[in-house]
VOSEKE-623783 format. One line per field, with one value per atom (N, C-alpha, C): x, y, z; atom name; residue number from 1. Coordinates in Angstrom, 1 decimal. Example, Ala and Ser with C-alpha at 12.3 -4.5 7.8 and 13.67 -1.06 7.14 Angstrom:
c1	[13.2; 12.3; 13.2; 12.8; 13.7; 12.9]
c2	[-5.7; -4.5; -3.3; -2.2; -1.1; 0.0]
c3	[7.8; 7.8; 7.8; 7.1; 7.1; 7.9]
atom	[N; CA; C; N; CA; C]
seq	[1; 1; 1; 2; 2; 2]
***
This chain:
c1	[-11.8; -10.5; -9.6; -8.9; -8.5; -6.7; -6.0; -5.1; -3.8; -3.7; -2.9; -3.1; -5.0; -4.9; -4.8; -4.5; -4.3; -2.7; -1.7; -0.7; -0.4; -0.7; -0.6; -1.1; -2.1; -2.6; -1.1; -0.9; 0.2; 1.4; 1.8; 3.0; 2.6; 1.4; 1.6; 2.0; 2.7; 3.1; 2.5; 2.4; 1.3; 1.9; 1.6; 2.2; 1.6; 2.3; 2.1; 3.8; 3.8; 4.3; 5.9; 7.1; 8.2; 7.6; 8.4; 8.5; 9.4; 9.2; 10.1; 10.5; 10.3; 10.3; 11.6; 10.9; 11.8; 13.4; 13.3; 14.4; 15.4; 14.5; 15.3; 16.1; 15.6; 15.7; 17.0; 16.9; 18.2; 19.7; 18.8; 19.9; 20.7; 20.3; 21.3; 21.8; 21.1; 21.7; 23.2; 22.9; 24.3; 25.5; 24.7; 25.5; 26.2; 25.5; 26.3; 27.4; 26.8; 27.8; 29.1; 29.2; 30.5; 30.9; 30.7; 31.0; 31.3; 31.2; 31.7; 33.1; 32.5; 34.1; 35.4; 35.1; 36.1; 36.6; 35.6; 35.8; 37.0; 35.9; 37.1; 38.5; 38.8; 40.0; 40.6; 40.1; 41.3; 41.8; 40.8; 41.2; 42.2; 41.9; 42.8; 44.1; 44.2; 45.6; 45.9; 45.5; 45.7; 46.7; 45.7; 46.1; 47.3; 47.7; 49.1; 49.9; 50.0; 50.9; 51.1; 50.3; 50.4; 51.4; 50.8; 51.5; 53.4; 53.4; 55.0; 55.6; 54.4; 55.4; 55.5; 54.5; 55.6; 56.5; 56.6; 57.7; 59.0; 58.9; 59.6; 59.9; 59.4; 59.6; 60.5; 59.8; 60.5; 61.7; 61.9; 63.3; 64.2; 63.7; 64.7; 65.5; 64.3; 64.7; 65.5; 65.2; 66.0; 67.5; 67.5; 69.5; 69.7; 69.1; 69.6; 70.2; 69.1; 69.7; 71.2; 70.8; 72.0; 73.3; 73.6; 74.5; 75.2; 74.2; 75.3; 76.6; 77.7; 79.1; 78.9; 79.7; 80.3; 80.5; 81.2; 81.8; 80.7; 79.9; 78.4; 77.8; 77.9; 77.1; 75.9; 75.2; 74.6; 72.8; 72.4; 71.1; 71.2; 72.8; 72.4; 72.5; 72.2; 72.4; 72.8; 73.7; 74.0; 73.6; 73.1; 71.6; 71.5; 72.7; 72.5; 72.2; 72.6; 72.5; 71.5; 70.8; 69.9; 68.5; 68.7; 67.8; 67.4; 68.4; 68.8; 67.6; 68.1; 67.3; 66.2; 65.6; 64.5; 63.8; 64.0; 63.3; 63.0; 63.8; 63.8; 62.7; 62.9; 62.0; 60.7; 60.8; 59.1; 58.5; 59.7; 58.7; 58.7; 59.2; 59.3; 57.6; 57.7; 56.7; 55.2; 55.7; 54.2; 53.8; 54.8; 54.6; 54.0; 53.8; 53.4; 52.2; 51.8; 50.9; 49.9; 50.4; 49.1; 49.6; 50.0; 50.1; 48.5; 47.9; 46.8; 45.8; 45.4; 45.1; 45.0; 46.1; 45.6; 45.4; 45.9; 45.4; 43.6; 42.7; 41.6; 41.4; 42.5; 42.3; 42.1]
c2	[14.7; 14.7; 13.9; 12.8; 11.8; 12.8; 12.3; 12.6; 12.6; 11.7; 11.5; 12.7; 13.0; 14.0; 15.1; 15.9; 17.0; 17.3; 16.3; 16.4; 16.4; 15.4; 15.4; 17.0; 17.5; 19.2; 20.2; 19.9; 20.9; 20.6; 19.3; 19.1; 19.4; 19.9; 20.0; 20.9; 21.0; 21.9; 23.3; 24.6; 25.3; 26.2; 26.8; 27.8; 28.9; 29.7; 31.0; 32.1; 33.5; 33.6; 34.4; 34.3; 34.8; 35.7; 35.9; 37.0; 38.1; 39.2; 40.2; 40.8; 41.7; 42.3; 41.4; 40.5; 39.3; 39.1; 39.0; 38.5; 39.8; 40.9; 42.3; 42.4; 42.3; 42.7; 41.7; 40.3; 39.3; 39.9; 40.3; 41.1; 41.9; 43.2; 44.2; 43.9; 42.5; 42.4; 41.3; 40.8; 40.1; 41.3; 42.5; 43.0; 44.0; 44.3; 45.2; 44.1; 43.2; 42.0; 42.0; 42.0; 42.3; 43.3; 44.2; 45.8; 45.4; 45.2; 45.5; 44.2; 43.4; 42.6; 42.9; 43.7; 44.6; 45.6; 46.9; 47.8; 47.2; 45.9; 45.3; 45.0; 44.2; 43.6; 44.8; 46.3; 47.4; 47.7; 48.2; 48.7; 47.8; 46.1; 45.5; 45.7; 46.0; 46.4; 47.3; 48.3; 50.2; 49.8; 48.9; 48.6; 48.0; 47.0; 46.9; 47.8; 48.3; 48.9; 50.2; 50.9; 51.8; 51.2; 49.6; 48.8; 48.6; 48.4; 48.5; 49.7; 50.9; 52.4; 52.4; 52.3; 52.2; 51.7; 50.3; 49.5; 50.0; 50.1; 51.6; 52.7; 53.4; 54.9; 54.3; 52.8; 52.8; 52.5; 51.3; 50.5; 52.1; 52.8; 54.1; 54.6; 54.8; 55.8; 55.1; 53.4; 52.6; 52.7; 52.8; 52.7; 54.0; 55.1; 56.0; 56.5; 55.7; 55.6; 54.9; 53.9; 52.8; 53.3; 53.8; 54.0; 55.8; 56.4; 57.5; 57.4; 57.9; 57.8; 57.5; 56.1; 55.9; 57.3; 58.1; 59.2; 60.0; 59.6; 60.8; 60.0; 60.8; 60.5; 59.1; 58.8; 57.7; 58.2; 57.9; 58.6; 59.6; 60.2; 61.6; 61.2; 61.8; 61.9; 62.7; 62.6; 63.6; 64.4; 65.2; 66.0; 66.4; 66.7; 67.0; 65.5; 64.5; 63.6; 62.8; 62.7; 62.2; 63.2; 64.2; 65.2; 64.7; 65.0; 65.1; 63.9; 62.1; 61.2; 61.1; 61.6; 61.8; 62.3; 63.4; 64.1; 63.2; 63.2; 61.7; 61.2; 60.5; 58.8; 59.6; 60.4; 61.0; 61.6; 61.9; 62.5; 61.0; 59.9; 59.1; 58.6; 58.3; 58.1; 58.4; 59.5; 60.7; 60.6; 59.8; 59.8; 58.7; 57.4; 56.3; 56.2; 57.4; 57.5; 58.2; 58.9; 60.1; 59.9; 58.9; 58.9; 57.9; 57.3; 56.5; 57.8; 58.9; 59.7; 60.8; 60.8; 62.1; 61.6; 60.2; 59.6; 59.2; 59.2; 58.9; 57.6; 56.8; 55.5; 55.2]
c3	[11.8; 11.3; 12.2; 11.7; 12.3; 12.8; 13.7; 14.0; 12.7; 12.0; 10.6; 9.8; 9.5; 8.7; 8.9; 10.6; 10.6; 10.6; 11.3; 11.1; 9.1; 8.7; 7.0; 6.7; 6.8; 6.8; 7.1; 8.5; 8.7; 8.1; 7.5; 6.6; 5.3; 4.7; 3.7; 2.8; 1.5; 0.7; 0.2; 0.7; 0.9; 0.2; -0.9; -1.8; -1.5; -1.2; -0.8; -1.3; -1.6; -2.2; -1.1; -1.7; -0.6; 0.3; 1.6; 1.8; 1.8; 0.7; 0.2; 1.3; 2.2; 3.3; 3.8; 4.3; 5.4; 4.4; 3.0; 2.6; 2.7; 2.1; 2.5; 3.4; 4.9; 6.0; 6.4; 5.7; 5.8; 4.5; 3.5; 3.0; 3.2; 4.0; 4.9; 6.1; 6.5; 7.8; 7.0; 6.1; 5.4; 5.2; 4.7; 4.2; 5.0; 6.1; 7.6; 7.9; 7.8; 8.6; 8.5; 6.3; 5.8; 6.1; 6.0; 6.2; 7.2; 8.3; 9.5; 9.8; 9.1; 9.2; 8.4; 7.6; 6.8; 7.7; 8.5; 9.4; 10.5; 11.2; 12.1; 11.4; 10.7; 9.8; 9.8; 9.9; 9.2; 10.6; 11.4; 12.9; 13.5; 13.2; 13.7; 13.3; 12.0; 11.2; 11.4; 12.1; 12.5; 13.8; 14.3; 15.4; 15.6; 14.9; 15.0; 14.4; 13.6; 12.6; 14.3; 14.6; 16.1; 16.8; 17.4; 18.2; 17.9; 16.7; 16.4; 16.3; 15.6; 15.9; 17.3; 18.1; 19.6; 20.1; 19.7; 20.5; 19.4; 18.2; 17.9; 18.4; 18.8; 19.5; 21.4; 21.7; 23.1; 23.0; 22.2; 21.2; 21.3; 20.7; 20.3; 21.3; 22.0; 23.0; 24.1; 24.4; 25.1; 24.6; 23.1; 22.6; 23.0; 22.9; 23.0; 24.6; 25.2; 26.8; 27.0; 26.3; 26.8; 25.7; 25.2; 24.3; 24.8; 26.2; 26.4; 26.9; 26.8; 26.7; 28.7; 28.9; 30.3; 31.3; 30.7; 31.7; 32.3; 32.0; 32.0; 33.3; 34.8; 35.7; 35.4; 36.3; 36.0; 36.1; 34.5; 34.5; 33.3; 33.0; 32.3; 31.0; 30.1; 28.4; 27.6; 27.0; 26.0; 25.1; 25.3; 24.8; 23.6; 22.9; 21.7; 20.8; 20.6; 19.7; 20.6; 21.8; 22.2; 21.5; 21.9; 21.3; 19.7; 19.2; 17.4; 17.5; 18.0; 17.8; 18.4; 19.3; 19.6; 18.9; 18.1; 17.3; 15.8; 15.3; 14.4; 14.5; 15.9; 16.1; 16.2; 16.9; 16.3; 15.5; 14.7; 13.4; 12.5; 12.5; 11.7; 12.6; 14.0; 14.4; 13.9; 13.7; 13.4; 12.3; 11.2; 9.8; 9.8; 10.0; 10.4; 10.7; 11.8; 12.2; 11.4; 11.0; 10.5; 9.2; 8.4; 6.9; 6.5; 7.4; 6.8; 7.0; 8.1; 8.4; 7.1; 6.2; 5.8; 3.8; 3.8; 2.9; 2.5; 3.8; 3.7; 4.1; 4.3; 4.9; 6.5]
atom	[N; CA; C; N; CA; C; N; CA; C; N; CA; C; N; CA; C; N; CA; C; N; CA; C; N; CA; C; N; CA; C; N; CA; C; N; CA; C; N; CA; C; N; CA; C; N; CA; C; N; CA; C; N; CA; C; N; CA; C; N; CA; C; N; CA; C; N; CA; C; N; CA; C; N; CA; C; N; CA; C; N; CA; C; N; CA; C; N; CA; C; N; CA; C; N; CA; C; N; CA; C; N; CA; C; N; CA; C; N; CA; C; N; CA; C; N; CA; C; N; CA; C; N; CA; C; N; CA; C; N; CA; C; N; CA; C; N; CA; C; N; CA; C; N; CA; C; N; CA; C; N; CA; C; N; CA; C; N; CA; C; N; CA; C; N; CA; C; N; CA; C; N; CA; C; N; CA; C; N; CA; C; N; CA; C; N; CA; C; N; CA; C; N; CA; C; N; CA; C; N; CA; C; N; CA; C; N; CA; C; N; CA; C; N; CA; C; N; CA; C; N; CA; C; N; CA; C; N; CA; C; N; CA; C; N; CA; C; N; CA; C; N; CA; C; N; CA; C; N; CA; C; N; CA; C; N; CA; C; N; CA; C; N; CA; C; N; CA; C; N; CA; C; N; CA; C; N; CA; C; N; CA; C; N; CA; C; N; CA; C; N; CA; C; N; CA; C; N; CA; C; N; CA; C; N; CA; C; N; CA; C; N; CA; C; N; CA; C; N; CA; C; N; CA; C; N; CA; C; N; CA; C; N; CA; C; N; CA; C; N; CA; C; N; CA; C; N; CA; C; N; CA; C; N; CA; C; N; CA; C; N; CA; C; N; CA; C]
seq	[1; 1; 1; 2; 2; 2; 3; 3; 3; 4; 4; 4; 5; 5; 5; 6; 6; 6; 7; 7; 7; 8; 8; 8; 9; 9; 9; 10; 10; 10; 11; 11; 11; 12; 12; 12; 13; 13; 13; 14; 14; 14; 15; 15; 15; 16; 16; 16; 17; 17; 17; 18; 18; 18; 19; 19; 19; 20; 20; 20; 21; 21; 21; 22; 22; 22; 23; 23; 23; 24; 24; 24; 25; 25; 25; 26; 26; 26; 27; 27; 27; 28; 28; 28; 29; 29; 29; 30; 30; 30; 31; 31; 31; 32; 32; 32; 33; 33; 33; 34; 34; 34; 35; 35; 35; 36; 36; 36; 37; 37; 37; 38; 38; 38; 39; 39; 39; 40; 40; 40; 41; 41; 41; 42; 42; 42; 43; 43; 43; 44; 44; 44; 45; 45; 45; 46; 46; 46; 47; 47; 47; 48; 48; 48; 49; 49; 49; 50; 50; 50; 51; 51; 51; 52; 52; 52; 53; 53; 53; 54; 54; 54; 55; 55; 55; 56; 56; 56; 57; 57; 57; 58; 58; 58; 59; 59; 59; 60; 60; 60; 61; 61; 61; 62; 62; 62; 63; 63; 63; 64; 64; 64; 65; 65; 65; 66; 66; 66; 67; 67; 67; 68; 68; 68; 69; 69; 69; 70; 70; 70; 71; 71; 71; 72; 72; 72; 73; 73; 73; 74; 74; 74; 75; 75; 75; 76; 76; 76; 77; 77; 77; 78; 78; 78; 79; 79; 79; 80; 80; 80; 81; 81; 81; 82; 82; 82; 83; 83; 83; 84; 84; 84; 85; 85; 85; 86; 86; 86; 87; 87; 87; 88; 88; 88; 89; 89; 89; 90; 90; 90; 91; 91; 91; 92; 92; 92; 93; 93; 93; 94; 94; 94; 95; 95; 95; 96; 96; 96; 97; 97; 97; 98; 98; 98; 99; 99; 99; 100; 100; 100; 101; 101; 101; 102; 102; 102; 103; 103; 103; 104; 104; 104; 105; 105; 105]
***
């Protein structure tokens, strides 16, 4: 067997039938793939929507700092309407937070 014809041999058209198994095994691995790039895409979206209720909750609490009355030593706060909004910004917080939480999402 001359060198042409064994290379021609191994190029040749050789019908043999799929491999089911093998195409399977490429099938769930397609389909973990999605699934998981959907998983990621939400977490990322958790993730920010978290990321702004915080800089929300600091934003708050920064006006509430900077907006107590002059006369008030340096540092102190006026407790009742600092209080009052604190309480607020966290329950608005909490709602934010644990509204995808008790939805199932």
């Amino acid at each position: 067997m001359t060198e042409d014809e064994k290379i021609a041999a191994l190029f040749a058209d050789h019908q043999r039938s799929p491999d089911e198994a093998f195409v399977a095994r490429i099938a769930r691995a397609v389909e973990a793939e999605r699934r998981m790039a959907a998983m990621r895409a939400a977490a990322w979206r958790r993730f920010a929507v978290e990321c702004v209720a915080s800089v929300a909750v600091v934003a708050s609490f920064w006006l509430v700092w900077r907006l107590a009355p002059a006369s008030l030593p340096t540092g102190a706060i006026a407790t009742a309407p600092a209080a009052a909004a604190a309480v607020l910004t966290l329950g608005l917080w909490f709602g934010v937070v644990l509204r995808p939480a008790a939805t199932g999402k």
